[in-house]
Wavefront OBJ file of the C-alpha trace (Angstrom):
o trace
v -18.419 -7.959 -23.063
v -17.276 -4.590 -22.255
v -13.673 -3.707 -23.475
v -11.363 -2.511 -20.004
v -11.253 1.020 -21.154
v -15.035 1.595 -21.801
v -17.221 3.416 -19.658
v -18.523 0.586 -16.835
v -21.929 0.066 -14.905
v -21.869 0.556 -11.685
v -22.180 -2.778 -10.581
v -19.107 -3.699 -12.700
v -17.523 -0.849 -10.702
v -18.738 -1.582 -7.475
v -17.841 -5.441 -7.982
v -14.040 -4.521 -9.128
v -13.801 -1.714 -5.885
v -14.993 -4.812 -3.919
v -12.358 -6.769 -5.076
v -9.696 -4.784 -4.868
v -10.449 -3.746 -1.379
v -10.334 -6.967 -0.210
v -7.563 -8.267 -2.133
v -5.588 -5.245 -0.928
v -6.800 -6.769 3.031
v -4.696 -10.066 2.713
v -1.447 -8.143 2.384
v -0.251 -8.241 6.115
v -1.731 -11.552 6.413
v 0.254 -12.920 3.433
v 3.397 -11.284 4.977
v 2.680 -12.625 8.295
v 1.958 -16.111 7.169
v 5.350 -15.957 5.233
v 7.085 -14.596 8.222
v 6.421 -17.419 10.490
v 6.269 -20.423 8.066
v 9.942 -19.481 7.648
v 10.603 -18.496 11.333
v 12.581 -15.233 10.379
v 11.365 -11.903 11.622
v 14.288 -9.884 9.901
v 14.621 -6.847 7.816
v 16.400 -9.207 5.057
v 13.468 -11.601 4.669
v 11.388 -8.576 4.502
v 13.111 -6.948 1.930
v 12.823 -10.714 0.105
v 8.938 -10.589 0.611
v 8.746 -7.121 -0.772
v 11.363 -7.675 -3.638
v 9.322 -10.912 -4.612
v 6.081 -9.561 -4.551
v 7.276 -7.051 -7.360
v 9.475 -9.467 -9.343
v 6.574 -12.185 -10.148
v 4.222 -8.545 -10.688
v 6.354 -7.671 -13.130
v 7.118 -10.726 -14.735
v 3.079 -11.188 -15.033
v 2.830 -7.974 -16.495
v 6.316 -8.505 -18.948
v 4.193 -8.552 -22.231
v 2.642 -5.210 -21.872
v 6.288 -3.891 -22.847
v 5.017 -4.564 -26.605
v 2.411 -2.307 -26.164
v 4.929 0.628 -24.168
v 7.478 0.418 -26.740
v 4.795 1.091 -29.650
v 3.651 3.854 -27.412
v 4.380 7.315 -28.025
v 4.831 8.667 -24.445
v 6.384 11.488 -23.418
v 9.511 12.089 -21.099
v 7.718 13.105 -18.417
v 4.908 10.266 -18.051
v 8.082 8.369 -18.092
v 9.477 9.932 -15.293
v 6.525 10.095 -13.146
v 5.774 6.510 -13.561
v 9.862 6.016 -12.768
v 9.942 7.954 -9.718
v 6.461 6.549 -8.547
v 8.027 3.192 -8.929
v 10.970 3.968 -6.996
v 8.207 5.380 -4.335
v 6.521 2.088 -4.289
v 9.771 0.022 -3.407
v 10.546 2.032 -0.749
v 6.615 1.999 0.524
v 6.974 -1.897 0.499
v 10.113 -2.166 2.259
v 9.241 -0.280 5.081
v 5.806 -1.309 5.513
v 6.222 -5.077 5.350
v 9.275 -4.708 7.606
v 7.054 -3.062 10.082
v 4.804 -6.137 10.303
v 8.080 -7.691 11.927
v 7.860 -5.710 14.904
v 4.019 -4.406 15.635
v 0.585 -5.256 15.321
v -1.428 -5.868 11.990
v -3.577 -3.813 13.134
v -1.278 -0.644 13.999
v 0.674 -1.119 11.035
v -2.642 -1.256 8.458
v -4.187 1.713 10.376
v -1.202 3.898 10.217
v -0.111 2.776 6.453
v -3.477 4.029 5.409
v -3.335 7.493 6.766
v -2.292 8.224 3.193
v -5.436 11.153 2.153
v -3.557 13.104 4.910
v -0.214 13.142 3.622
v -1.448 13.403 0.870
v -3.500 16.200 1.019
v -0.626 17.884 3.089
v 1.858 17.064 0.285
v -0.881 18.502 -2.435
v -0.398 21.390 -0.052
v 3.459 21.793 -0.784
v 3.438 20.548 -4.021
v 0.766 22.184 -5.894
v -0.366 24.906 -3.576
v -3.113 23.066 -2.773
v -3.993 24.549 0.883
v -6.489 22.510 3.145
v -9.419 24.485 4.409
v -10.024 24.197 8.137
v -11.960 21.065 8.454
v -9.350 18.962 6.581
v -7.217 20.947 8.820
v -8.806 19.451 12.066
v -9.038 16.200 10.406
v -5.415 16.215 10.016
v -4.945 17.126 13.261
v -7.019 14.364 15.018
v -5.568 11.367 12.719
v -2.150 12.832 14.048
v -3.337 12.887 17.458
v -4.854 8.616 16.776
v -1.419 8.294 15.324
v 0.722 9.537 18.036
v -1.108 7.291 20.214
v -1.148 4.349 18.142
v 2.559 4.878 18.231
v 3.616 5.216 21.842
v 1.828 2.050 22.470
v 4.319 -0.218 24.075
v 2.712 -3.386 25.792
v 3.831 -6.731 24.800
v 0.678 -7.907 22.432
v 1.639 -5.354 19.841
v 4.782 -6.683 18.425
v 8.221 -7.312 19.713
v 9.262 -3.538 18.615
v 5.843 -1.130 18.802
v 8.136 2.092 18.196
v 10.004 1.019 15.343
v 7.548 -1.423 13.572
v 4.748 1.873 13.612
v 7.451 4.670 12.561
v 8.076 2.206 9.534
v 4.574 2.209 8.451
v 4.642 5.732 8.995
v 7.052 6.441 6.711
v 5.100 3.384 4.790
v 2.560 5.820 4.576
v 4.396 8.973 3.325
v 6.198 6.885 0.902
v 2.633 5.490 -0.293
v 0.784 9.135 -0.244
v 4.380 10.468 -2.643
v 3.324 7.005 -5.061
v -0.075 7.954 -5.556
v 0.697 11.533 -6.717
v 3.248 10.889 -8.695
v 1.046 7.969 -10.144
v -1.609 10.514 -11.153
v 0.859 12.978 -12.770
v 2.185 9.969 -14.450
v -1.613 8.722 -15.781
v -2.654 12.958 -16.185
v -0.252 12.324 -19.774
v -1.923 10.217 -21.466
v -0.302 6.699 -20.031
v -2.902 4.106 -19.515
v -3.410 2.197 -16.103
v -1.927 -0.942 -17.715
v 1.709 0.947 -18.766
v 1.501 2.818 -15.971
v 1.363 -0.280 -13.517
v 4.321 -2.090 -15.744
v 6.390 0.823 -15.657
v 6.143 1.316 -11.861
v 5.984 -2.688 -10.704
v 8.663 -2.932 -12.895
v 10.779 -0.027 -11.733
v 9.851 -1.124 -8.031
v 11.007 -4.534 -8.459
v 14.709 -3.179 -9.925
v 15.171 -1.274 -6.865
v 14.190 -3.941 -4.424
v 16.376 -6.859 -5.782
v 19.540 -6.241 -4.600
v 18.784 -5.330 -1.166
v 17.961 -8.339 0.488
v 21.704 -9.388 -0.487
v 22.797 -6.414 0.712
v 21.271 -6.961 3.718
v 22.779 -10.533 3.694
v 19.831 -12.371 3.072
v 19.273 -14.687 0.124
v 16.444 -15.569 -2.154
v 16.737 -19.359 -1.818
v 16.330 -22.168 0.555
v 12.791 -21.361 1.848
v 9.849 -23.571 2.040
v 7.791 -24.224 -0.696
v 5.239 -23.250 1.221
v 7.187 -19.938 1.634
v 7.487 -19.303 -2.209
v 3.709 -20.096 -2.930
v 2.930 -17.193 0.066
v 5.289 -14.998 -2.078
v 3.207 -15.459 -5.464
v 0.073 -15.015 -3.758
v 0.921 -11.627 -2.520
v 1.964 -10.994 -6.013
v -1.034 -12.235 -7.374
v -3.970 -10.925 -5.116
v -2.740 -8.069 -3.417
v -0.790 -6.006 -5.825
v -1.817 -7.468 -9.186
v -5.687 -7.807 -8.584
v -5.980 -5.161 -5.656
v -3.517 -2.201 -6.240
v -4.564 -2.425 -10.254
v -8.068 -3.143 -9.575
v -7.811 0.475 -7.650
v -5.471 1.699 -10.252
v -7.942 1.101 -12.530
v -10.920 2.570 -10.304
v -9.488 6.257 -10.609
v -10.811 6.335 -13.922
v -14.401 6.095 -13.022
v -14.413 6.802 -9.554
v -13.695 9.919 -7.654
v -10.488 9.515 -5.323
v -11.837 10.662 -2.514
v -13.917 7.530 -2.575
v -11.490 5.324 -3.221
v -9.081 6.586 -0.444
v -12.314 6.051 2.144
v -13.120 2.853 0.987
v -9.748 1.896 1.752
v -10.133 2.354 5.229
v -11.992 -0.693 5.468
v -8.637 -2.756 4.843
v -7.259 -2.204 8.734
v -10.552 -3.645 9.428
v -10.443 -6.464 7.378
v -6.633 -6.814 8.375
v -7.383 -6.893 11.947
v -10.180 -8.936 11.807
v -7.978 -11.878 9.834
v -5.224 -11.543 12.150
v -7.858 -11.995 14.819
v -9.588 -15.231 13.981
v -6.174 -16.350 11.862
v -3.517 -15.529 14.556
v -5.431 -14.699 17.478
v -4.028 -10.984 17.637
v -5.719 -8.908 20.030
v -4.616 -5.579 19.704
v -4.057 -3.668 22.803
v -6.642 -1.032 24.241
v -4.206 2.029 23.331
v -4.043 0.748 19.781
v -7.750 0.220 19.460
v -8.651 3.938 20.576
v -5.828 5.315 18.791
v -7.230 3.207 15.600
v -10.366 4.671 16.070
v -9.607 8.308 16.482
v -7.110 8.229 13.583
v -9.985 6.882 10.996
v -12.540 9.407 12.386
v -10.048 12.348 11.568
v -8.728 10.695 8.100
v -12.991 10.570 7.283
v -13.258 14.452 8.358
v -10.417 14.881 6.289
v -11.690 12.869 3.384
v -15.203 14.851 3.622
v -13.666 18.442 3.857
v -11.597 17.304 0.743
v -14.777 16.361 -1.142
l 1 2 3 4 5 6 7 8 9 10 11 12 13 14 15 16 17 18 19 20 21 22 23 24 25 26 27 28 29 30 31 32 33 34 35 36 37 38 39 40 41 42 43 44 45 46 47 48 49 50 51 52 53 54 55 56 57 58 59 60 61 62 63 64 65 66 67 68 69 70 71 72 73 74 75 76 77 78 79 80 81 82 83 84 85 86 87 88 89 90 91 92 93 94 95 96 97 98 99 100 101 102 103 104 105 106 107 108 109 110 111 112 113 114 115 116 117 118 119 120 121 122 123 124 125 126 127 128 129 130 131 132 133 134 135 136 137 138 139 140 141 142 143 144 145 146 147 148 149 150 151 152 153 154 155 156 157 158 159 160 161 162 163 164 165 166 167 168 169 170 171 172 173 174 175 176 177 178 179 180 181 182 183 184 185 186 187 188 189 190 191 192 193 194 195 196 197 198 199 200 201 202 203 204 205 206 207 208 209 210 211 212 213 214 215 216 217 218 219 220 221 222 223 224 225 226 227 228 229 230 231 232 233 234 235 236 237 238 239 240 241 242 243 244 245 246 247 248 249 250 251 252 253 254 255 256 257 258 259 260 261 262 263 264 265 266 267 268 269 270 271 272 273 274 275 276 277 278 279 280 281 282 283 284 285 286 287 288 289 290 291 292 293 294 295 296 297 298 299 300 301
């Protein structure tokens, strides 16, 4: 068998992309499933979903300290993978708080609008202008956006506005992860440190906020708490690291349009699962937002 970091076929590729793509899907079904079964819809059990999801990551993922503390890594893949962590806690709260108050399929389509931001914070960062076609890519997945987010009827969630401006900023918050992920991985840090480092880093930052926010970790269902180690387990620890790991042998820009197919999947679980019809607004806004994040994507290529 093929050792993790050797070069793999492209079936072994294709089957791990698979994977990951749809283990990334069952995220906002997970957090939905977990927000009913306890009956709360409140930004301190979603900061308790998002905290836990990172905690049991990390713990998973506690022996690979061995292997960091061996390491010789610089200061700055350090860094990178610090701040990116600190990026990913604040992508999780917001985005699974946003499932609290719109659709599933508002908040996936809007939370994966990250090749714009990020190709507009590429821009500011490393000078990294966008030619004209990502340009009017850009500017129609703002336009699906803005429509996705005025929506107001009743089927998309008790709060439309708020619950989409969260996984808007979701979705900056996400876009400022992956960069500083690749700086992070550019010095020599391997997917497998790099995902401790950041899980890790994201889990410190999330624990004490669902106290904060007066919410405790106890006296759920157990129900509740196995909902909690499956997002651990299949979302972030299989999908995000299964796409982690894809950067390696896969362009980006594929990845990032691959991963378009998860508001799909979403909305078609939340669909036959929960019966969630998305309004008409949300549906054309959907669709006008992918078509100019896959102009985008193209001009990028």
């Amino acid at each position: 068998m093929k050792s993790f970091t050797q070069q793999p076929t492209r079936w072994q590729t294709a089957l791990i992309l698979t994977v990951g793509i749809l283990a990334v899907s069952t995220a906002a079904i997970l957090v939905r499933l977990a927000t009913r079964e306890a009956n709360l819809s409140t930004v301190g059990f979603s900061l308790v979903l998002a905290a836990s999801r990172l905690i049991i990551a990390s713990l998973v993922l506690l022996p690979n300290w061995q292997t960091i503390r061996r390491s010789n890594l610089s200061f700055s893949a350090l860094r990178y993978s610090g701040l990116a962590g600190v990026a990913l806690a604040a992508h999780f709260a917001t985005w699974i708080t946003s499932l609290s108050y719109t659709s599933i399929a508002a908040s996936t389509t809007i939370v994966t609008t990250t090749p714009i931001w990020v190709a507009l914070l590429s821009w500011l960062w490393f000078g990294e202008k966008p030619n004209r076609v990502m340009g009017l890519g850009i500017l129609v997945a703002l336009i699906g956006g803005v429509t996705i987010g005025w929506e107001t009827g009743n089927s998309t969630g008790a709060n439309p506005l708020l619950g989409n401006a969260l996984a808007l900023i979701g979705a900056w918050t996400a876009s400022l992860y992956l960069l500083l992920g690749r700086e992070a991985q550019r010095r020599n840090l391997s997917v497998g440190s790099y995902s401790t480092i950041a899980y890790s880093v994201a889990a410190v930052v999330l624990l004490p906020l669902p106290l904060i926010a007066g919410t405790a970790y106890t006296g759920y269902s157990s129900l509740t708490y196995g909902l909690m180690v499956l997002m651990a387990i299949v979302p972030q620890l299989i999908g995000h690291t299964s796409l982690n790991w894809a950067v390696r042998w896969v362009s980006p820009t594929l990845i990032t349009l691959l991963n378009l197919f998860e508001p799909v999947a979403s909305s078609g679980l939340a669909l036959v699962m929960f019966g969630e019809v998305p309004g008409m607004q949300v549906l054309i806004g959907a669709i006008i937002l992918l078509i100019g994040v896959g102009v985008a994507i193209a001009a990028k290529r």
